[in-house]
Every structure is written in structure tokens, then in C-alpha cells.
C-alpha positions in Angstrom: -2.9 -7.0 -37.6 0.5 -5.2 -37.7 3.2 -6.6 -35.4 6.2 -4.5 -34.4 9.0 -6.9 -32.9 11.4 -5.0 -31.3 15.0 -6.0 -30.8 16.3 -3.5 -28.3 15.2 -3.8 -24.8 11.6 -2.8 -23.6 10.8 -2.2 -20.5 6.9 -3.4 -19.1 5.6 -1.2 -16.2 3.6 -2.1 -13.1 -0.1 -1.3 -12.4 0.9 0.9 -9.3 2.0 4.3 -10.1 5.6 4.3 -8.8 7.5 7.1 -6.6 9.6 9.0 -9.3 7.4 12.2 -9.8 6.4 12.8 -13.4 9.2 13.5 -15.3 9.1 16.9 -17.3 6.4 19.2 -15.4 5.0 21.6 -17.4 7.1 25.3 -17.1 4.7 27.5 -18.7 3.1 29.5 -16.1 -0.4 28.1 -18.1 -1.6 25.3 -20.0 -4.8 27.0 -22.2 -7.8 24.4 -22.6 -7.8 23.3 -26.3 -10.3 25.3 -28.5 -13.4 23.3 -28.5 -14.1 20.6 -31.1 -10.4 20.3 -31.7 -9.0 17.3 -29.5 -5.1 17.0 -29.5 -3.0 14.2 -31.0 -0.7 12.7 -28.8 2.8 11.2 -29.2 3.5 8.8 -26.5 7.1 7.1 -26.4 7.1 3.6 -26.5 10.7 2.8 -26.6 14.0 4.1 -27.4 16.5 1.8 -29.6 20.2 3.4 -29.3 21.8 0.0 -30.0 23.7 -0.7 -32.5 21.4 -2.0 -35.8 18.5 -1.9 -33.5 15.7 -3.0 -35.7 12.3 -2.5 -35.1 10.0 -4.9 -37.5 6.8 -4.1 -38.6 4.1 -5.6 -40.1 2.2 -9.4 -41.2 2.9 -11.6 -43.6 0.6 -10.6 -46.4 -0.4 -7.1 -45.0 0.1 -3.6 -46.6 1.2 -0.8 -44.9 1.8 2.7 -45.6 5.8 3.1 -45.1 6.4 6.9 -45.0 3.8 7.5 -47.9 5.0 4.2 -50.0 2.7 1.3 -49.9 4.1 -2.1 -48.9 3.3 -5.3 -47.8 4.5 -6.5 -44.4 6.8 -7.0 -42.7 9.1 -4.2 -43.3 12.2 -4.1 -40.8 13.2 -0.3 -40.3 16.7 0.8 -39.1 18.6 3.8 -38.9 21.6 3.6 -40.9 24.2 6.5 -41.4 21.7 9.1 -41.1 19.4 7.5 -43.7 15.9 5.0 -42.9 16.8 1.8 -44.3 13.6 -0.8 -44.5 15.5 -4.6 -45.3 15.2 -5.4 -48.5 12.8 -3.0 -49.7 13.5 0.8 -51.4 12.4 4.3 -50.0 12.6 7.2 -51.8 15.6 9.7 -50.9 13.9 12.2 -49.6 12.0 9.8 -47.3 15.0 8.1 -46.4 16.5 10.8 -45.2 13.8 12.6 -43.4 14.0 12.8 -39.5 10.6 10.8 -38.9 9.0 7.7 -40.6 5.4 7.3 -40.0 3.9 3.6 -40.4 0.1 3.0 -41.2 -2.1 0.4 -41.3 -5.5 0.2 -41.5 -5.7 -2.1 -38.7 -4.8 -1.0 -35.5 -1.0 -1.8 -34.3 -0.3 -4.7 -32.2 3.7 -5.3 -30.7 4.8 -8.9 -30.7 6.5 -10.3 -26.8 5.4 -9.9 -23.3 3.4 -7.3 -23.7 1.5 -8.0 -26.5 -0.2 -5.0 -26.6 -2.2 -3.1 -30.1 -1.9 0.1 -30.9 -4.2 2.7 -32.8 -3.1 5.2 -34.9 0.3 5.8 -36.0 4.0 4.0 -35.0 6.4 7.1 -35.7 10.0 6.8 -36.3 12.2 9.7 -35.0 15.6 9.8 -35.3 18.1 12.1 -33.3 19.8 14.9 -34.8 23.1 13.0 -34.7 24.0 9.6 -34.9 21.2 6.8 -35.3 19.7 6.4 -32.0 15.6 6.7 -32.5 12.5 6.9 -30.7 9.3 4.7 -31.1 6.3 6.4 -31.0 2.7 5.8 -31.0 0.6 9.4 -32.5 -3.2 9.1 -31.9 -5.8 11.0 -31.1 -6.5 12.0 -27.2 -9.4 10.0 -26.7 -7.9 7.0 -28.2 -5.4 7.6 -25.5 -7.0 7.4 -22.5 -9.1 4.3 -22.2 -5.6 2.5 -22.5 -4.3 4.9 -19.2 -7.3 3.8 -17.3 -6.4 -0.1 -18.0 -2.7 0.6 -17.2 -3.2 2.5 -13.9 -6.6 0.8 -12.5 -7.6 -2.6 -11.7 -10.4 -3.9 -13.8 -14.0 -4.1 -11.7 -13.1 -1.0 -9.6 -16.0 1.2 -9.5 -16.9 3.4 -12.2 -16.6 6.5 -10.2 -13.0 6.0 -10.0 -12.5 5.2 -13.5 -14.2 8.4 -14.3 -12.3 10.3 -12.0 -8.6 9.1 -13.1 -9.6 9.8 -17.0 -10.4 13.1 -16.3 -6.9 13.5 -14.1 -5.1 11.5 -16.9 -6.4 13.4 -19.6 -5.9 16.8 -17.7 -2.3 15.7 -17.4 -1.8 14.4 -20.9 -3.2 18.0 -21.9 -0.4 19.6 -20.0 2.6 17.5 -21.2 1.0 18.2 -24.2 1.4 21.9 -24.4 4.7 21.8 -21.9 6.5 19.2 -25.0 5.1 21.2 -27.9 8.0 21.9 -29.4 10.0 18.2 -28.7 9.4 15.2 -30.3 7.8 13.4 -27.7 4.3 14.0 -25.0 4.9 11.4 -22.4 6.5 7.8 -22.5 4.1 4.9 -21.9 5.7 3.9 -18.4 4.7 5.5 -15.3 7.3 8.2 -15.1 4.4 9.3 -17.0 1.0 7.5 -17.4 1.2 3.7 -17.6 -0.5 3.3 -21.2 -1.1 -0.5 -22.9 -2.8 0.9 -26.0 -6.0 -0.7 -27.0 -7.8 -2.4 -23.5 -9.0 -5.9 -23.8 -11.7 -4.8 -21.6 -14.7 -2.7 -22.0 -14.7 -0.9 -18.5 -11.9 1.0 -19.6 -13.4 2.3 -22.9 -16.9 3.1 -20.9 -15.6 5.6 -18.3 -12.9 7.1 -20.9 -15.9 7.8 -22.9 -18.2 8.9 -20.3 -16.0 12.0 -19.3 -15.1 12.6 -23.4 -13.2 15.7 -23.3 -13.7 16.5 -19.4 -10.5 18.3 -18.1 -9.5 20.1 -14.4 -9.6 23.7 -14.8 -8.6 26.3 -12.4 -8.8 30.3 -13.0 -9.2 29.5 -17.0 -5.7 27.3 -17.2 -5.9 23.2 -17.4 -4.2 21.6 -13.9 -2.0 18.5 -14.7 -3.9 16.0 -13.4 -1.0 14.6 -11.0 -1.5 11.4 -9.2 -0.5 8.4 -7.2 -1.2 4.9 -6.1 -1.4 5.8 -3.0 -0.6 8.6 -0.7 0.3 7.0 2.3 -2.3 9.3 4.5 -0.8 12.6 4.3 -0.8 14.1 0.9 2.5 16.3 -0.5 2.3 19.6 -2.3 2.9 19.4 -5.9 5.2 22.9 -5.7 7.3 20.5 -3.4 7.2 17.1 -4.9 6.6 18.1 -8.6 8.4 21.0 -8.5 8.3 24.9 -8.1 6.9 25.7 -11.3 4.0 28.5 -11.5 1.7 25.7 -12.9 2.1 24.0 -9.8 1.5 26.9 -7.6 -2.2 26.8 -7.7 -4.8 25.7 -4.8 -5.8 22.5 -6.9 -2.5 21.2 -5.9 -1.7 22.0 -2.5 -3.1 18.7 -1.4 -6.1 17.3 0.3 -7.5 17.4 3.8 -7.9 14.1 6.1 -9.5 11.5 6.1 -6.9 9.7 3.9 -9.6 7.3 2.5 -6.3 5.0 1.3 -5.7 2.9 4.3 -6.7 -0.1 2.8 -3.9 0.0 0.1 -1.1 -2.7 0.5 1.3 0.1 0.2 -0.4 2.3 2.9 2.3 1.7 4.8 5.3 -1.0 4.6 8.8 -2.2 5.8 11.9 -3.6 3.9 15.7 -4.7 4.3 17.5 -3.1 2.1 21.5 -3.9 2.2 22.8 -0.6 3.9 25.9 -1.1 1.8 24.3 -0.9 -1.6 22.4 2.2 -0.6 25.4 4.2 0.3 27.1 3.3 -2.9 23.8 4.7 -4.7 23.4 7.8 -3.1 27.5 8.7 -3.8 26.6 8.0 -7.6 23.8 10.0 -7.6 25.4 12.8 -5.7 28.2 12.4 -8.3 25.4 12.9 -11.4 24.2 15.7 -9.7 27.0 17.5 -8.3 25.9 17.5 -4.9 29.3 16.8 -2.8 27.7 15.6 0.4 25.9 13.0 -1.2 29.4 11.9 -3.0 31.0 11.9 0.1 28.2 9.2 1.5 30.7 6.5 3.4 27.9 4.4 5.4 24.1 5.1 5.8 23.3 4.4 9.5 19.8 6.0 9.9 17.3 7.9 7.8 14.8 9.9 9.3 12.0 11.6 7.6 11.6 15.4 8.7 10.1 19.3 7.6 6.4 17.9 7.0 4.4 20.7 4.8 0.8 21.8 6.3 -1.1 18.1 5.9 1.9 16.6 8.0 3.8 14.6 5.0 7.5 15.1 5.3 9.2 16.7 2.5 13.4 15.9 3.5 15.1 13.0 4.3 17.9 13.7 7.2 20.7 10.6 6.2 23.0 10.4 9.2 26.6 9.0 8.0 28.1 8.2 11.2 28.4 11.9 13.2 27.4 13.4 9.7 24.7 14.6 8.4 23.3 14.9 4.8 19.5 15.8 3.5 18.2 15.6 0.6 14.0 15.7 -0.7 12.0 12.6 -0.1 11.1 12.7 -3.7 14.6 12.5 -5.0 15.1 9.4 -3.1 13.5 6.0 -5.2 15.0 7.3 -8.0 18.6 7.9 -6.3 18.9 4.6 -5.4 16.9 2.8 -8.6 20.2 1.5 -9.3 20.9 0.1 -6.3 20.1 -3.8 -6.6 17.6 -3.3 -4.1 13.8 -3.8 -4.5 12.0 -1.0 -6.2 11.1 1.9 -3.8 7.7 2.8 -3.2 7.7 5.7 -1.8 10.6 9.1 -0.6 8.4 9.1 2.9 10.6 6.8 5.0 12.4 6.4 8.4 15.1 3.4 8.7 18.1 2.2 10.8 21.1 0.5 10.3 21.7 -2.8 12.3 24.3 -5.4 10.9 24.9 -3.6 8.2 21.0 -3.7 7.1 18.7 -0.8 6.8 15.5 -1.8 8.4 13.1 0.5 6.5 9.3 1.6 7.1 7.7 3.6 4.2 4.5 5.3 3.6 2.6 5.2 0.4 3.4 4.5 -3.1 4.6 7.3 -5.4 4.5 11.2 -4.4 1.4 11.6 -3.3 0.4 14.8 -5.5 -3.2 15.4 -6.7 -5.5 11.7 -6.6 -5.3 9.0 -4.6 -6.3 6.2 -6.5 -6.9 3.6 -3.9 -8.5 6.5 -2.2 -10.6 7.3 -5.0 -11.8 3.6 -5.2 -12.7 3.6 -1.7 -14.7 6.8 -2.2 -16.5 5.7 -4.8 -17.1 2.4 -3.3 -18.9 4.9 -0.4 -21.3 6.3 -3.8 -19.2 9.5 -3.8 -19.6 10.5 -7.9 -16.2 11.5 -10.0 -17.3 15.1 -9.1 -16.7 14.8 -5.5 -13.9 12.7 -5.5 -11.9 15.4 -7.8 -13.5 18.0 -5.4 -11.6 16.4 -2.5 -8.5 15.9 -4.9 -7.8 19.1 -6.6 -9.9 21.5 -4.2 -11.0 24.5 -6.2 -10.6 22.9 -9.7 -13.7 23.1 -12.1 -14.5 20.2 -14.5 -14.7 21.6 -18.2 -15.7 20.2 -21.3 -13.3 21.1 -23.6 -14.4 19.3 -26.5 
């Protein structure tokens, strides 16, 4: 096995899909379906090292790997010195050296050393920024390689099947899109859920059935792919994505103007919630972020002493926070809000669908769902197929409208 040892920070993501939409929605007013018998690559991000002499080391003791087209045994520690790939102790050729990516093979599929412990298929990729020496690490593999490890990252093993089937063909739909939105960047979707939570290769068969099951199955609508958007759960009102995503033509289809009741999700432990939160800390995150963005009444935040959730669209999910500052008041959209505050110190949050009030200077919150609550449900779609509803109807009830297409 290859290990790859990173010594920059890594981040490990939860199984719940969290509230920040997905980041970089497709912009193209179309995402063609791939021309049959030609499934895509994909290049998911696995980390970013912008530390000085960040190192990422690769390989076994005793193993041969292919560094950029030069075979050597392992491990090789790669850097990004002055412009130039520099592997510890061993020699690349100039023109490799100085090339923007490094590609590292093995014949055996990639595993990364720590917490994770994860393996990889395919190819780890090296891709350094224009300037300075700041790169990405990427894994590049084949489509269907990719999804088995979504489904293991975003499901819980012995859910139905139906579900499984269902999320692959969401995830893959989505993958698609970023695909064709990222075409000409150096990266498809990162590995946490700001994309898809992906682990690589499952330790668990369930995950490599259902992928396989719906090989090459994507969500159509009017001869265009719809990015499979979805969430862990929607809280029992389900948001647009033109509103949550955002108002890109690609979004502006029926597929993804939400579902009808029931809810099917009100099982889910996030269904609905409360927190404390320290009123405080949320004030002084929501001036940042109004700083980053240039929005001067979120700047001029003093004290947060209610929020009240408000303008629902047509299924009755709000779409804007109203955040009362005293006798001021300042809105801003419910899916801008986790994110606004991620830097807060307070506990992650769930969901932008909120109402709260300050009391002693603490904001006692009640939330809604978990993530934006575009496109599946999953705890929804678990409960539906627990009720012998097939992957068909649950993405029938999902993305109304959409067709499922093989597309290779």
C-alpha cells in the first residue's frame, strides 16, 4: 500500500451533510450528459498545504511508485520549493520539476496515514499555484470509483438499499455538474461536505453494491444533467435551490423547486433543535463577515437581541433572517448564516432556518433541519425506503419532473 502522511493540517468531515450550500454551483445555463461509454475522471481535492515546507510523504518502505513518469521506490517526500517539485533525497528531471502538476502512481490503491486512514484509487496529483508554492492534493479517478466512497461518507451503513441507490444517483448527478461547471480549474469538488463527503475506498460492501447498481444513472431534465443537490435533513419544509443554491439558470428548473409535504424526515435528530449560543460571539461574527463582504449593516452589528426567521417561499421554509440589534434592524439569507458565524467559537450550525432571543446576554436558539434543504432528504429518503418506496420514487418526490438516464 502507498501511504501519504501529510504534515499540514487536514480537516475530517462529519457524516451529516452540513448547512453551507455547495460551494461553486454550476453557471452554465446546462450541464450536457456525457457521451455514452465515456465516464468522466474526477479530481477531488483532498487538502491544501500553503505552509511553509509543507511536505506531503508518499509511499512504503520497499514499494515503487511512478513519481511524475520516474520510477521509484517509496517513500518519496514531495515539496514545493521555489517554483520547482523537490522529492527529499531523490532527483527529477527538469522539466518535471518544474511542471505545474506531479502525478503519483501505484499499482496499489493509495491509502493516507492519521485519523482518517483512508485508501485511495487512482491517482494522488500535485498542483501547484501559479505563484508562490502553496499546492493542492488531489485524488483523479474514474467516476464510478468515486461514488461508492460518497455513499459511505454521506450514509449510515445498514440503511436501506433504496436510499443508497437514490443518493448515488444524486451524488453522481452532482459530481457530473461540478464536473463540467470546474472544467477549466484545477479541481471538481473537495472531499468535505461543502461538497460531497468522500473517504475513498469503503471498508464496506453496501456502499460498492448500490454505487454499482445505478452504474452511470444520472437526473435529467429537458436533455441537461440536474446537480443532484442534497441535505441531511430538511427540517420539513424544503428550500428552492434558485434561493438557497443560487440564481443560476441551472437551478431554475422544476427538479429543484422543492418537494411537496409530507416531510418524511421527522425522525431525524436534527428535525428540529435548540442551542445557547453566546450572543456576544455571534455579533462579533456577523461584523466580520459583513466586513469580508462589504455589507455595512452587518459591520455595524453592536449586539444581537433576537433573530427571527421570515419571507418563506411556496413550501413555507423561510428564506431571510430579520437580526434585530437593539431598535435596528438588519436581514440577511438564512443560507448565509452557518457559514457567517463558522468562526464564531460556537458549536457548528446546522441549519440558516432559525428563530432565537437574547436573555442574559445568551441567544436561546431553535433550528430546523440540517443543511439547506435543496433536492434529497436523506433521512427522508431512508424513511421512504424503509416504507418499500424504490430509488425511482423517492427521486420522483425529490426532483419532481427529473428523468433517470443511463448515461454510460
Amino acid at each position: 500500500m502507498v501511504t501519504i502522511l501529510l504534515q499540514a493540517g487536514c480537516r475530517d468531515a462529519p457524516v451529516e451533510k452540513p448547512a453551507d450550500p455547495p460551494s461553486h454551483p454550476p453557471t452554465h445555463p446546462a450541464t450536457l450528459i456525457p457521451v455514452p461509454d465515456r465516464a468522466p475522471l474526477i479530481r477531488v481535492r483532498l487538502h491544501r498545504l500553503d505552509r511553509p515546507n509543507a511536505m506531503v510523504l508518499i509511499g512504503g518502505d520497499g514499494q515503487h511508485l511512478d513519481v511524475g513518469g520516474e520510477t521509484m521506490p517509496g517513500p518519496v517526500a514531495v515539496r514545493r520549493r521555489h517554483g520547482r517539485w523537490v522529492i527529499d533525497g531523490r532527483h527529477l528531471p527538469a522539466d518535471v520539476s518544474k511542471s505545474k502538476a506531479l502525478d503519483v502512481r501505484s499499482g496499489s490503491p493509495l491509502t493516507v496515514s492519521g485519523e482518517a486512514n483512508r485508501t485511495y484509487p487512482g491517482t494522488i496529483r500535485c498542483v501547484a499555484d501559479r505563484e508562490g508554492d502553496a499546492f493542492d492534493v488531489l485524488n483523479v479517478l474514474p467516476m464510478e470509483a468515486y461514488i461508492p466512497g460518497v455513499l459511505a461518507g454521506e450514509l449510515f451503513e445498514g440503511w436501506h438499499d433504496a436510499a443508497f441507490e437514490a443518493q448515488a444517483i444524486a451524488a453522481r448527478s452532482y459530481a457530473v455538474s461540478e464536473c463540467h461547471e470546474r472544467q477549466n480549474r484545477t479541481w471538481d469538488v473537495t472531499d468535505t461536505p461543502a461538497s460531497q463527503h468522500y473517504i475513498g475506498v469503503p471498508t464496506w460492501s453496501q456502499a460498492v453494491t448500490t454505487a454499482k447498481a445505478t452504474e452511470g444513472q444520472l437526473l435529467v431534465w429537458n436533455g441537461s444533467v440536474v446537480p443532484g443537490y442534497f441535505s441531511s435533513c430538511c427540517g420539513g419544509r424544503a428550500a428552492t435551490a434558485s434561493d438557497a443554491v443560487g440564481p443560476n439558470p441551472v437551478n431554475a428548473v422544476p427538479p429543484l423547486d422543492g418537494h411537496s409535504d409530507p416531510p418524511h424526515c421527522s425522525n431525524a435528530p436534527r428535525y428540529t433543535w435548540e442551542a445557547t449560543w453566546d450572543a456576544t460571539r455571534v455579533a462579533e461574527a456577523l461584523r466580520a463577515h459583513g466586513s469580508r463582504i462589504g455589507d455595512h449593516d452587518l459591520a455595524g452589528i453592536k449586539r444581537v437581541t433576537s433573530i427571527r426567521s421570515m419571507k418563506p417561499n411556496r413550501h413555507g421554509r423561510p428564506t431571510l433572517l430579520q437580526i434585530q440589534d437593539g431598535s435596528r434592524t438588519v436581514t440577511m439569507r438564512c443560507v448565509d448564516f452557518p457559514g457567517s458565524v463558522a468562526s464564531s467559537g460556537i458549536e457548528p450550525v446546522a441549519s440558516g432556518w432559525i428563530d432565537a432571543v437574547e436573555r442574559d446576554g445568551e441567544l436561546h436558539v431553535r433550528g430546523h433541519g440540517f443543511g439547506h434543504g435543496v433536492g434529497l432528504c436523506q433521512y427522508g429518503a431512508e424513511e421512504l425506503a424503509s416504507s418499500s418506496s424504490t430509488p425511482h420514487d423517492i427521486l420522483q418526490f425529490y426532483y419532481p419532473g427529473a428523468e433517470i438516464r443511463k448515461a454510460w
